[in-house]
N, C-alpha and C positions, 0 to 999 in steps of 0.2 A: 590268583593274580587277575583272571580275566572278572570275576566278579569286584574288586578295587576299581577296572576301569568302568566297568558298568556302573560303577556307583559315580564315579567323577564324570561319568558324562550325565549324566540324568542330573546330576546338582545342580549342573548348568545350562538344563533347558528352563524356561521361565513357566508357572504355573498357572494355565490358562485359566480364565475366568475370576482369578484372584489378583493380577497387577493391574497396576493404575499405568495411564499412559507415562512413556518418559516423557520429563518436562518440558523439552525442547519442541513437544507436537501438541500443541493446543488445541485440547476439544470442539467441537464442531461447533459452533455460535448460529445461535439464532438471528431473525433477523434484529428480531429489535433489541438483540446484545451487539450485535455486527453495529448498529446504527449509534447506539449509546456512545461504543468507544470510539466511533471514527466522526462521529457529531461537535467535537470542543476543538483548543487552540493544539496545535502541534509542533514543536523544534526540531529541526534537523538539527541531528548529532553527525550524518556519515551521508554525502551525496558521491555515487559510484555512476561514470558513463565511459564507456567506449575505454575502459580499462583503467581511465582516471579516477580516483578517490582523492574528496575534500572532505577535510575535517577540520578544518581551523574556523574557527567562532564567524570572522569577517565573509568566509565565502559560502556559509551556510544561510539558511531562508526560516522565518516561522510560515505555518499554515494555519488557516481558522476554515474549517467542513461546517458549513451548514447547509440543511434542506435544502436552500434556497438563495446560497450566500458560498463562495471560495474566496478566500484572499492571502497574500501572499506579502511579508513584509522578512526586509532584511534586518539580520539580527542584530544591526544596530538600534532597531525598533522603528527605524525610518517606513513607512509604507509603501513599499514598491506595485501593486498591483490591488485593486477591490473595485467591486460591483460597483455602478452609475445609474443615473436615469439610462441611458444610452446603450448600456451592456448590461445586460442579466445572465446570469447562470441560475445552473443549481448541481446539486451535486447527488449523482445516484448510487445508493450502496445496495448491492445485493449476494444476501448470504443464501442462498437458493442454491447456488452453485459452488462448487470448490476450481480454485482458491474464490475467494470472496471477491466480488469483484468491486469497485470505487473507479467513474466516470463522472467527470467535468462534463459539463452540456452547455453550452453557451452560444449567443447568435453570432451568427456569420456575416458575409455580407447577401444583400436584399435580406437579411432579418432568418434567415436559414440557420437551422439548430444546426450546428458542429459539436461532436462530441469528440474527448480528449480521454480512449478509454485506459483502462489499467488496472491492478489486480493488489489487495493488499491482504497482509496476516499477522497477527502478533503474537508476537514471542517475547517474554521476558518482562511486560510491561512496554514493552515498545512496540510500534507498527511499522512493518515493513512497506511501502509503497511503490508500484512499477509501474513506468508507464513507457511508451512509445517516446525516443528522442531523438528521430531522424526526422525526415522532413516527414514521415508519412504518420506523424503522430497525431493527428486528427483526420478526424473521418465524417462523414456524413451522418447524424444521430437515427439511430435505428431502434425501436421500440422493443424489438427483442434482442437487446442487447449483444448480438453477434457483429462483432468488428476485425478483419482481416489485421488491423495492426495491434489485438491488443494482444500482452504480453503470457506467453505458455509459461512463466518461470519467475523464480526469483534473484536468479544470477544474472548481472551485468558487464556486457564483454564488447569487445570492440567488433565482434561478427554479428551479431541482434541491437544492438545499440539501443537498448534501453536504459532509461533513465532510472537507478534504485536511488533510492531514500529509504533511510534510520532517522526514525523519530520519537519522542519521547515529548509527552502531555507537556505543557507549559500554561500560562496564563495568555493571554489576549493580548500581542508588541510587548513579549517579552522575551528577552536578551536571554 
């Protein structure tokens, strides 16, 4: 009998050095696979704050990541927010560090970099995005990248008030 249990427990320890990761945890990305994926247009499917979730077509946003380029349009396709002679951003991705981190950097007033930091990961084909959604969600832009308001986590709750986004690739104001 005790040799039965010894055998049932040993089935169910997993064989080191031979599983692959479970799916749900995506291998570590380089930088310029981090850049690749978080570089095009993006749909929000699932916007979560302060314990609210929106999922309905009308109260969700596209996003367009580039270098040197963020904008933001509602999924009506109407454009709600992009770059001007007058405002610049850019947008910094760095997979150096876990989670991966994605900062807005954009001028302030007198022409002062602000950045707008936050942490993304994806799963499943889709990328997760957190960012700061209290007043204190911009910060002074700092070169190495350490910001008191950016997000430790991926869950969004009405005690850290961070802003989650679920997104999935789309085309450039598209619905």
């Amino acid at each position: 009998m005790h040799r039965n249990i010894l055998l049932i427990a040993l089935a169910n320890l997993p064989v080191l050095g031979f599983c692959a990761p479970p799916a749900d945890e995506p291998a570590k990305l380089t930088q310029d696979e981090a850049e690749r994926l978080v570089f095009q247009s993006w749909r929000e499917v699932r916007f979560e704050y302060n314990g609210e979730t929106r999922d309905k077509v009308w109260e969700l946003e596209g996003h367009r990541f580039k270098p040197d380029d963020f904008q933001s349009w509602a999924r009506s396709g109407e454009l709600v927010l992009h770059t001007t002679d007058e405002v610049t951003c850019k947008v910094i991705v760095d997979a150096k560090v876990d989670p991966i981190r994605l900062d807005i950097v954009y001028e302030g007033p007198g022409k002062r970099p602000i950045a707008a930091p936050g942490i993304v990961k994806f799963v499943k084909g889709a990328m997760i995005w957190v960012k700061a959604g209290n007043e204190k969600k911009s910060e002074t832009y700092r070169q190495d990248g350490f910001y008191a308001t950016r997000p430790t986590g991926f869950v969004a709750d009405d005690t850290n008030h961070y802003i989650k986004r679920v997104l999935t690739p789309c085309k450039y104001l598209d619905d």
